[in-house]
VOGU-3710 file (C-alpha; in Angstrom, 3 decimals, decimal comma):
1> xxxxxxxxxx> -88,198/5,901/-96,592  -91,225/3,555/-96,048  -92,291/2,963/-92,460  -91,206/-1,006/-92,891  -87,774/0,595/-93,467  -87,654/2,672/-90,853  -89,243/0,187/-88,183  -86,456/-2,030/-88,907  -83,558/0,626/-88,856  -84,673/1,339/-85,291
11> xxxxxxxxxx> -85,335/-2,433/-84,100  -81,674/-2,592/-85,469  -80,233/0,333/-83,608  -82,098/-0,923/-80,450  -80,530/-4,246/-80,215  -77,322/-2,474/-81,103  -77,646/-0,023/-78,120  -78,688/-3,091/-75,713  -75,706/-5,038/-77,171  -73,080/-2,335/-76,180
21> xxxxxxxxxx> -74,849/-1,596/-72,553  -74,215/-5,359/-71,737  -70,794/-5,875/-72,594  -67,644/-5,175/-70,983  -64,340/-3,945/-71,405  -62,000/-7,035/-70,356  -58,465/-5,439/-69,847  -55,556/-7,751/-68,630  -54,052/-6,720/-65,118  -52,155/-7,944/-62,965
31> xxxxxxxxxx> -53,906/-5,967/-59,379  -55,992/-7,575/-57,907  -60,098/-6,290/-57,843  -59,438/-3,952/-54,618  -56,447/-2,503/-56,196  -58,292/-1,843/-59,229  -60,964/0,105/-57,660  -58,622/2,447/-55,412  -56,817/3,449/-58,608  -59,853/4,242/-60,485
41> xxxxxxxxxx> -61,089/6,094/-57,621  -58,208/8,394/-57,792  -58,092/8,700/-61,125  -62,105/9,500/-61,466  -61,055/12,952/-58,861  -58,299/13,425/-60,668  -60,464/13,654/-64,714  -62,745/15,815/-62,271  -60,124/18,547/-61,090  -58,505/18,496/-64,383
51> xxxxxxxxxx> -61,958/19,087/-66,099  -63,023/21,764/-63,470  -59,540/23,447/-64,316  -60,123/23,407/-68,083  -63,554/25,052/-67,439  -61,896/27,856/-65,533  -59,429/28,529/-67,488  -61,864/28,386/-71,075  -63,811/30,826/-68,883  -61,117/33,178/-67,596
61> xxxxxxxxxx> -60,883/35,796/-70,564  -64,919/36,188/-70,344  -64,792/37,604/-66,787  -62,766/40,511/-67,518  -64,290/43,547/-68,950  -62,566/45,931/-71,597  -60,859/48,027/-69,795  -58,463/44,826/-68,253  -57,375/44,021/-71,664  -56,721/47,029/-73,706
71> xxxxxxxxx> -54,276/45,343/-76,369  -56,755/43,079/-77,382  -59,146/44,008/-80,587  -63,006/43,968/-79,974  -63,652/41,809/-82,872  -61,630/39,102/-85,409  -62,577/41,825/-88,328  -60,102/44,610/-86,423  -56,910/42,903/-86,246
//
């Protein structure tokens, strides 16, 4: 690809990044603006306890050693 080419691509993906920064997600509701920011406040610990959670439990089998799982193969290959 020339450099022309390629200067443009980026100018283009530039104004396309500064585009989506500015805009705004409009959604119709019916609370008012304080109402609004109490339920995403809640909602924004909730994502955070449920994402902690998934990390533990994606975590969990890692911090056992052998000997606490003995039914389980050591490798894909030997089941």
């Amino acid at each position: 690809m020339n450099n022309g080419a390629n200067a443009q691509r980026q100018a283009t993906t530039a104004r396309a990044k500064r585009a989506a920064s500015q805009t705004t997600l409009e959604t119709y509701t019916d609370l008012d603006a304080q109402a609004v920011t109490e339920v995403s406040s809640v909602l924004r610990r909730l994502l955070a306890d449920v994402f902690t959670l998934y990390l533990k439990t994606k975590n969990f089998h890692w911090a056992h050693d052998r000997a606490a799982l003995p039914g389980l193969p050591l490798s894909p290959e030997q089941s």
